[in-house]
Backbone as CSV, one residue per row, in Angstrom:
resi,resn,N_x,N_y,N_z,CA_x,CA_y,CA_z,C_x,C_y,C_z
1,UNK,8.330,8.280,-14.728,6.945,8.134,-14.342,6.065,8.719,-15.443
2,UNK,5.216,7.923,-16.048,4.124,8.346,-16.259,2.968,9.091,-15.833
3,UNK,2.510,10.729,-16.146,1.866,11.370,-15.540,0.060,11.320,-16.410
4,UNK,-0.858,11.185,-16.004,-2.243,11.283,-16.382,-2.996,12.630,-15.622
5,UNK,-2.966,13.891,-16.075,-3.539,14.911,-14.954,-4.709,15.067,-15.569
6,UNK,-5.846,15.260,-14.516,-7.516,15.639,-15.272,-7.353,17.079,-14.125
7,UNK,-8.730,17.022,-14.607,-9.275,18.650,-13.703,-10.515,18.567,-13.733
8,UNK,-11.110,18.794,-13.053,-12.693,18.638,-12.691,-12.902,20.177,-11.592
9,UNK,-14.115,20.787,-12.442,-14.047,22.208,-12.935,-12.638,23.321,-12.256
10,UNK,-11.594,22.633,-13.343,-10.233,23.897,-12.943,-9.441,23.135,-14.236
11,UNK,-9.752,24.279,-15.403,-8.632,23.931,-16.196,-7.017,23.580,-15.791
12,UNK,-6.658,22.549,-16.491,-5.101,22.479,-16.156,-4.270,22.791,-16.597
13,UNK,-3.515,24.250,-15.974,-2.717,25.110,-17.171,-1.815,24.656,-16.971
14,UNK,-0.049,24.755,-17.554,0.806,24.845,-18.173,1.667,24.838,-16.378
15,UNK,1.205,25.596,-15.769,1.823,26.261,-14.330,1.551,24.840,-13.677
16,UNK,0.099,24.282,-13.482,-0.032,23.607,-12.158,0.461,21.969,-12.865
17,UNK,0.285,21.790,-13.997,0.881,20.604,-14.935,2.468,20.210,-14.452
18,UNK,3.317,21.299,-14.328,4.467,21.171,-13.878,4.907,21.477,-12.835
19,UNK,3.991,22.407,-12.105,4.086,21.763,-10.569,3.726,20.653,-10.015
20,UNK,2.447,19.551,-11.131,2.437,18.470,-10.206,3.377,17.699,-10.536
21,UNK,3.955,17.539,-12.189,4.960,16.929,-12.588,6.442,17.256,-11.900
22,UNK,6.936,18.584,-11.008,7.877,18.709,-10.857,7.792,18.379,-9.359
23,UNK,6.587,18.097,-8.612,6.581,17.893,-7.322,6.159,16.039,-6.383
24,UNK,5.877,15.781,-7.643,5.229,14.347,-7.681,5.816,13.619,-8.377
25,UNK,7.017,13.845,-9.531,8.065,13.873,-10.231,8.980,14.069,-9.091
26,UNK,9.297,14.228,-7.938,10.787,13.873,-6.816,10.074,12.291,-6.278
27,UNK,9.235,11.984,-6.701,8.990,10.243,-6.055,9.511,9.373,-6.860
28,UNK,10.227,9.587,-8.300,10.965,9.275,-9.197,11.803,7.996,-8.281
29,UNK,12.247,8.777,-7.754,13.573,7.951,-6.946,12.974,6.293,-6.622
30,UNK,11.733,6.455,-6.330,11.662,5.133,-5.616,10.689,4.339,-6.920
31,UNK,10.138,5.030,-7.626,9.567,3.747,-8.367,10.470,4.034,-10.117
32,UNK,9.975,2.871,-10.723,10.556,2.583,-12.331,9.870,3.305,-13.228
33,UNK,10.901,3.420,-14.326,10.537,4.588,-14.938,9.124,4.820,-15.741
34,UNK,8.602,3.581,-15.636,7.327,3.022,-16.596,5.978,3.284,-15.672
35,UNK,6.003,3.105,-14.002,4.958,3.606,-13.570,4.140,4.947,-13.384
36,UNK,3.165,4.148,-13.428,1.654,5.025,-13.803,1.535,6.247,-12.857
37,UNK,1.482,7.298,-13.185,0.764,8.102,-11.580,-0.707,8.957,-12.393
38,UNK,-1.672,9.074,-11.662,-3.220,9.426,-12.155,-3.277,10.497,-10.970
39,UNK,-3.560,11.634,-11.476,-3.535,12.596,-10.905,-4.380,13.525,-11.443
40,UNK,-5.638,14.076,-10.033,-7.056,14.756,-10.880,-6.958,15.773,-9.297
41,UNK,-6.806,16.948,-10.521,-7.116,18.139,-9.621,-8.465,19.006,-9.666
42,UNK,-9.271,19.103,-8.340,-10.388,19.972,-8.385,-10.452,20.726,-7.570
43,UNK,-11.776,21.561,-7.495,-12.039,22.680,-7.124,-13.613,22.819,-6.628
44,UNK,-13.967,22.425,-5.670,-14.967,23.151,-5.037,-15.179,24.108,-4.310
45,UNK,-15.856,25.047,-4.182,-15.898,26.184,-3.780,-14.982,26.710,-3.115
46,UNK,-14.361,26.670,-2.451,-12.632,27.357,-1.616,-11.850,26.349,-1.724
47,UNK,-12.507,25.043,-1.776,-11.365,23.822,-1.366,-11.102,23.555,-2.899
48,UNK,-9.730,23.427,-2.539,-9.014,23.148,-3.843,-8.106,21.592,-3.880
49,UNK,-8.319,20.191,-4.313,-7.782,19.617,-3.643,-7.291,18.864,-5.458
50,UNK,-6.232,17.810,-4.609,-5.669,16.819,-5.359,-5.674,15.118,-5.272
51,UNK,-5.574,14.597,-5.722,-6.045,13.247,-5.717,-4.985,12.687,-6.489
52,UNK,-3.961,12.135,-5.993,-3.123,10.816,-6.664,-3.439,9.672,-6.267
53,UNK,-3.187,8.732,-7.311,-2.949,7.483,-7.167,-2.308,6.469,-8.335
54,UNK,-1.745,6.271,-7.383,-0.228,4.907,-8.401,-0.352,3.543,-8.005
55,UNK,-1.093,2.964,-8.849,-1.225,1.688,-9.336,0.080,0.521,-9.218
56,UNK,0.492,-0.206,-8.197,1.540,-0.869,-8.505,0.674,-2.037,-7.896
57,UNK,1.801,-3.325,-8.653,1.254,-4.810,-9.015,0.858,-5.025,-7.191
58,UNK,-0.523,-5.652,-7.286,-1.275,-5.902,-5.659,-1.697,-4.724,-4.886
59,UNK,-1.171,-3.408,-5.096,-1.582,-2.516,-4.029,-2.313,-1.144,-5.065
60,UNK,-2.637,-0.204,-4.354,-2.421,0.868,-4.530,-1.889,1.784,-3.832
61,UNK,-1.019,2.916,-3.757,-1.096,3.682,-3.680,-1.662,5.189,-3.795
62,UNK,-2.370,5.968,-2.782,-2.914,6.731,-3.050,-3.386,8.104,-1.999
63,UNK,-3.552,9.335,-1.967,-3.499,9.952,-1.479,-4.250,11.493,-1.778
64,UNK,-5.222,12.312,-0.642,-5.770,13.455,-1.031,-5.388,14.302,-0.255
65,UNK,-5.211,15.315,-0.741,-5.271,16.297,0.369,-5.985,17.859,-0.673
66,UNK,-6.604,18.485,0.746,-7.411,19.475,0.308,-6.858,20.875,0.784
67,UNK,-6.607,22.132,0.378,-6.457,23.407,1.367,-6.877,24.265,0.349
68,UNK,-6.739,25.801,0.656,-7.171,26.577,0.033,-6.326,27.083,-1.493
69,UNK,-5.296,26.625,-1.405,-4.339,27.241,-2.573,-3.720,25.582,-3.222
70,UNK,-4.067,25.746,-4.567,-4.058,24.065,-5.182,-2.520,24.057,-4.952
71,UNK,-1.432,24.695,-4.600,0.204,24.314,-4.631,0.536,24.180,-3.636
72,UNK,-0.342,24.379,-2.280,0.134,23.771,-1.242,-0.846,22.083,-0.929
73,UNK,-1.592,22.180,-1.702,-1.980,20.361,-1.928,-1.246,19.844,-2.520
74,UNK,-0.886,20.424,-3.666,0.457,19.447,-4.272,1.885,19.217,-3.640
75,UNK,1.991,20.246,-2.396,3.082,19.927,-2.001,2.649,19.021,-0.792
76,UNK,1.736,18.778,-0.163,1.452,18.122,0.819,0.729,16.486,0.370
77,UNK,0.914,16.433,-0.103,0.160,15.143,-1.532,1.509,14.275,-1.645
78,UNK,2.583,15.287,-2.142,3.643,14.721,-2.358,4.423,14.282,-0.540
79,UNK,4.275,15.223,-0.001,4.891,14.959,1.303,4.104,13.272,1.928
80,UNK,2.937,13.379,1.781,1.738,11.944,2.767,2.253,10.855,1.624
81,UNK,2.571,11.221,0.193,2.537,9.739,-0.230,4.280,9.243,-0.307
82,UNK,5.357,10.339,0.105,6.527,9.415,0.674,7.059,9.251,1.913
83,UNK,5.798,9.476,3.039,5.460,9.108,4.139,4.983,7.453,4.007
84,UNK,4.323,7.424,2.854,3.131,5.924,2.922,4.273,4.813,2.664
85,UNK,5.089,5.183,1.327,6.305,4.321,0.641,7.206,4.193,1.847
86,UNK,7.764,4.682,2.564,8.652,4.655,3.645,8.237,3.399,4.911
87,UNK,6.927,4.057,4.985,6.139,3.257,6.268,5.765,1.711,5.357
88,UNK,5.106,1.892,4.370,4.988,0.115,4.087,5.794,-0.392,3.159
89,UNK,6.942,-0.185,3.216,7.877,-0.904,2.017,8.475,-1.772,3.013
90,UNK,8.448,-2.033,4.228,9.041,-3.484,4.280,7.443,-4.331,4.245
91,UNK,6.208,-3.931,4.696,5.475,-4.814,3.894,5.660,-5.218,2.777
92,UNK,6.086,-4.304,1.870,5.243,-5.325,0.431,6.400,-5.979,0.278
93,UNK,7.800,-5.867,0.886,8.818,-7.174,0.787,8.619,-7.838,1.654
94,UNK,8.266,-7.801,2.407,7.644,-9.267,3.139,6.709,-9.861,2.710
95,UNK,6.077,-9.165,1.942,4.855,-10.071,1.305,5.770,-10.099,-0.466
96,UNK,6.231,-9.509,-0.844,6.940,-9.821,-2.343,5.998,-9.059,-2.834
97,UNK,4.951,-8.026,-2.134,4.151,-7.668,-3.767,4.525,-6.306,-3.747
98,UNK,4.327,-6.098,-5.341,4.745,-5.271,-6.292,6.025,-4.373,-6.343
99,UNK,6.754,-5.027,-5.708,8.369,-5.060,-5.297,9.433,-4.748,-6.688
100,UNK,8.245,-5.061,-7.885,9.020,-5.010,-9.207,8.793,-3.750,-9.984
101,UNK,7.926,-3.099,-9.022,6.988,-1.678,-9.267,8.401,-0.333,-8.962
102,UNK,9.155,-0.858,-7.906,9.887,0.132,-7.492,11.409,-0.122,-7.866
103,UNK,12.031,0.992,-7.104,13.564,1.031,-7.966,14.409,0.156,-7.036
104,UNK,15.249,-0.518,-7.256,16.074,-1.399,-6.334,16.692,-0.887,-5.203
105,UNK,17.303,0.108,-5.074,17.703,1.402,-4.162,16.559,1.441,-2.928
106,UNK,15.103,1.772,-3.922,14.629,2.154,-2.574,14.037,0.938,-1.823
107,UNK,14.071,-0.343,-2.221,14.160,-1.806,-1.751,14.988,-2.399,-1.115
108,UNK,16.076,-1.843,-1.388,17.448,-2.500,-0.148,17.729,-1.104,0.741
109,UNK,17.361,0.413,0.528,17.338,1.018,2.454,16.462,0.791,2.795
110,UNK,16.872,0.728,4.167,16.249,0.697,5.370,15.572,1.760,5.849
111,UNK,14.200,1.703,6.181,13.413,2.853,6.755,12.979,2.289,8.061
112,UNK,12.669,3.437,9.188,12.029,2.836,10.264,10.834,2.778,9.876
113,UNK,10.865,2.022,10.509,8.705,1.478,10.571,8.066,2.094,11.896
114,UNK,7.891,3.560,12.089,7.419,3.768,13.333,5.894,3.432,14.001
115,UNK,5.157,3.195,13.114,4.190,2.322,13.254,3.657,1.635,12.509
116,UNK,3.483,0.515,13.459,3.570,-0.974,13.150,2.046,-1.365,13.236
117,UNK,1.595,-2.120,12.187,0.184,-2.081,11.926,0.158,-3.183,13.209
118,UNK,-0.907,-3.474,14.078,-1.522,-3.890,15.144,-2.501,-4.123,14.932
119,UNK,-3.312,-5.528,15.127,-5.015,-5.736,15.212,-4.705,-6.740,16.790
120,UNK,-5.510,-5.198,17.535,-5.529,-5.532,18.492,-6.979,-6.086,18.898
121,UNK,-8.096,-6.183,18.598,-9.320,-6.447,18.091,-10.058,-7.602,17.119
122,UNK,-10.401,-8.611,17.538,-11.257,-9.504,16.103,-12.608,-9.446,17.131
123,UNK,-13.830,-9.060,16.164,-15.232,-9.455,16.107,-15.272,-10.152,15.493
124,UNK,-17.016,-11.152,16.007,-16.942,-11.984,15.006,-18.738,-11.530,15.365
125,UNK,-19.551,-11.840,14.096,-20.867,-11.618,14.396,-21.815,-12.158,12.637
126,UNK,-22.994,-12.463,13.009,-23.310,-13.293,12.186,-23.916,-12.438,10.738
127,UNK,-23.715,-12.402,9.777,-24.083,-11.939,8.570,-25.704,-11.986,7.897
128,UNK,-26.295,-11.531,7.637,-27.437,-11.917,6.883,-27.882,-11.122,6.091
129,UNK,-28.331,-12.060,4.731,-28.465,-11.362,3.404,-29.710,-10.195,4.119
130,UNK,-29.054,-8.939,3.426,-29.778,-8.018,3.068,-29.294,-7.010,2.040
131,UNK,-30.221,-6.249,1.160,-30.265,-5.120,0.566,-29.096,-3.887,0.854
132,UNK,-28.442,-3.220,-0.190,-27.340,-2.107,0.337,-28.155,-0.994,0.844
133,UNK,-29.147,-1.265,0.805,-30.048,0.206,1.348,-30.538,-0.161,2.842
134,UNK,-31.015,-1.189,3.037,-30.844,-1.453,4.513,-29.730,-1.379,4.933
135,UNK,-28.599,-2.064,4.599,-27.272,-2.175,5.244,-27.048,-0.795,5.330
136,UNK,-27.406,0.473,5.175,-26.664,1.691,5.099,-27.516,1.964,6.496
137,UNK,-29.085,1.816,6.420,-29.745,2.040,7.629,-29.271,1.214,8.762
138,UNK,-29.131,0.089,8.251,-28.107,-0.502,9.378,-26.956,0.226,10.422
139,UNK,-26.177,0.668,9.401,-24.473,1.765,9.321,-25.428,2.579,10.341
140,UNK,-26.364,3.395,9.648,-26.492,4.234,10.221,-27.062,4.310,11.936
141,UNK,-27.997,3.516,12.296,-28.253,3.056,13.333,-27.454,2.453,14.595
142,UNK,-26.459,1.771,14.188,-25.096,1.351,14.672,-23.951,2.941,14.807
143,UNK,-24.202,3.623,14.065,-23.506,4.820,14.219,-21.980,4.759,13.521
144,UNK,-21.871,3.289,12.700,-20.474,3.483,12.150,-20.541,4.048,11.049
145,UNK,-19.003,4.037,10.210,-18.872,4.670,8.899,-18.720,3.701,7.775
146,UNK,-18.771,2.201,8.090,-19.199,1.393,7.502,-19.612,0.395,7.776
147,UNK,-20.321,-0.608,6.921,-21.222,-1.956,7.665,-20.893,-3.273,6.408
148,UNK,-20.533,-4.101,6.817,-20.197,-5.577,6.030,-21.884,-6.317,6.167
149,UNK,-21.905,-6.500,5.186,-23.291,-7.267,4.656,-23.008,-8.600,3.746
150,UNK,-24.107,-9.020,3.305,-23.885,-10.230,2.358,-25.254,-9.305,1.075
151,UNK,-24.907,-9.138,0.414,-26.140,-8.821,-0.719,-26.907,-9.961,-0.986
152,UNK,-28.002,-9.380,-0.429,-29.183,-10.506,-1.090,-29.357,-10.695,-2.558
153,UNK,-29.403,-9.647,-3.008,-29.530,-9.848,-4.582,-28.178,-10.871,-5.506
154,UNK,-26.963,-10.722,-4.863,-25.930,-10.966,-5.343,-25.100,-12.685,-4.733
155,UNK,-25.672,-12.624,-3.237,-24.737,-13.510,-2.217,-23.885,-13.521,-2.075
156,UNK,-23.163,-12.507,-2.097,-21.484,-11.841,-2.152,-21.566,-10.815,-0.574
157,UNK,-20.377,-11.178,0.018,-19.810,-10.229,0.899,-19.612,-8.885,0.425
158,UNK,-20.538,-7.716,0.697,-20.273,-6.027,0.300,-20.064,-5.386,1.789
159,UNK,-19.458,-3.744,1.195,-19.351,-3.278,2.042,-20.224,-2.165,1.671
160,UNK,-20.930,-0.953,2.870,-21.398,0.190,2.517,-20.656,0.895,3.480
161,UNK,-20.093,2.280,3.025,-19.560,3.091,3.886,-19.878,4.416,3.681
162,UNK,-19.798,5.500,4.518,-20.118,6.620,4.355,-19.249,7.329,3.434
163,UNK,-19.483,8.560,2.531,-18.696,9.032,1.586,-18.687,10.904,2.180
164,UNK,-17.608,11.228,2.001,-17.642,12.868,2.268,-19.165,13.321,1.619
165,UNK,-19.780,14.670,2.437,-20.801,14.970,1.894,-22.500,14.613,1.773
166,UNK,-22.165,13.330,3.000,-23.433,12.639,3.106,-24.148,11.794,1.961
167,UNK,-23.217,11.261,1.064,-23.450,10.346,0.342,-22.965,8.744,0.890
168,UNK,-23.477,7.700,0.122,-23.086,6.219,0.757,-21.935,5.476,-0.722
169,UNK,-21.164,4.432,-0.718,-20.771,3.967,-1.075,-20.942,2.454,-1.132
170,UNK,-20.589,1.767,-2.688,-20.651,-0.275,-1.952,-19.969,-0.467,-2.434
171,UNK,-18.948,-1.079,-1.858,-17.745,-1.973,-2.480,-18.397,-3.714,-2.438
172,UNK,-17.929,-3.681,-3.606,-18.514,-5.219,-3.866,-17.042,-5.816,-4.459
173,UNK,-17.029,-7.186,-4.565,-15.460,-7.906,-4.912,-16.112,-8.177,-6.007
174,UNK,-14.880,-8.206,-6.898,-14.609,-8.783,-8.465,-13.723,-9.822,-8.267
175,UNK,-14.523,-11.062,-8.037,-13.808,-12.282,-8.404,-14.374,-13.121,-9.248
């Protein structure tokens, strides 16, 4: 695996470099030796958190976790993201994607799938161009944590969602 570590205000010494490499480095097993892992450790005021994410062909993988001491995020970072590989690896072989991302081993065992994604739910409701700044007043009025719009400026399907901290977000598609 390829490791990329940043730090955003917490230098990255020598100690936590190879704790994330020696702890995020046991996921070895399941992917090839060439994939990417991006890994940015910070520090706001008590919370000390970590942020991976591994890039494989169609998906991502990815995962945060926050506590007070940055080596028990790295060990719990590592624990949620071979929780995630376990739980959707017979997806992405049922769908074939990025199946070429991982090691053959961990593609032919068998894991239980203890839960099984379910859409028990379809809305359907009518769209109309507006602004990401209404659509957030929208969000907000509706009381969710995100709202599907059409951008007027653009005529593209966006999303706005709430971000930790009382900030907003827009996902817009790149096609």
């Amino acid at each position: 695996m390829k490791f990329t570590i940043v730090g955003k205000n917490i230098n990255v010494t020598e100690g936590l470099r190879l704790a994330v490499e020696d702890k995020i480095g046991k996921l070895e097993k399941y992917f090839t030796p060439d994939t990417e892992v991006h890994v940015t450790l910070s520090v706001e005021k008590e919370r000390q958190k970590i942020e991976v994410t591994i890039p494989v062909k169609g998906n991502i993988i990815r995962s945060e976790q926050v506590s007070n001491d940055m080596y028990v995020s790295i060990d719990l970072v590592e624990e949620i993201i071979e929780r995630q590989l376990k739980k959707y690896k017979t997806k992405i072989i049922d769908r074939n994607q990025g199946a070429g991302s991982f090691k053959q081993d961990f593609m032919e065992n068998d894991y239980i799938d203890d839960e099984e994604i379910k859409i028990v739910r379809t809305k359907r409701f009518d769209i109309k161009p507006m602004y990401p700044e209404d659509a957030c007043v929208q969000m907000e009025l509706l009381g969710h944590s995100f709202f599907v719009f059409v951008n007027a400026e653009s005529d593209q399907v966006c999303v706005v969602y709430k971000r930790k901290g009382g900030t907003y977000g827009l996902i817009e598609a790149d096609i």
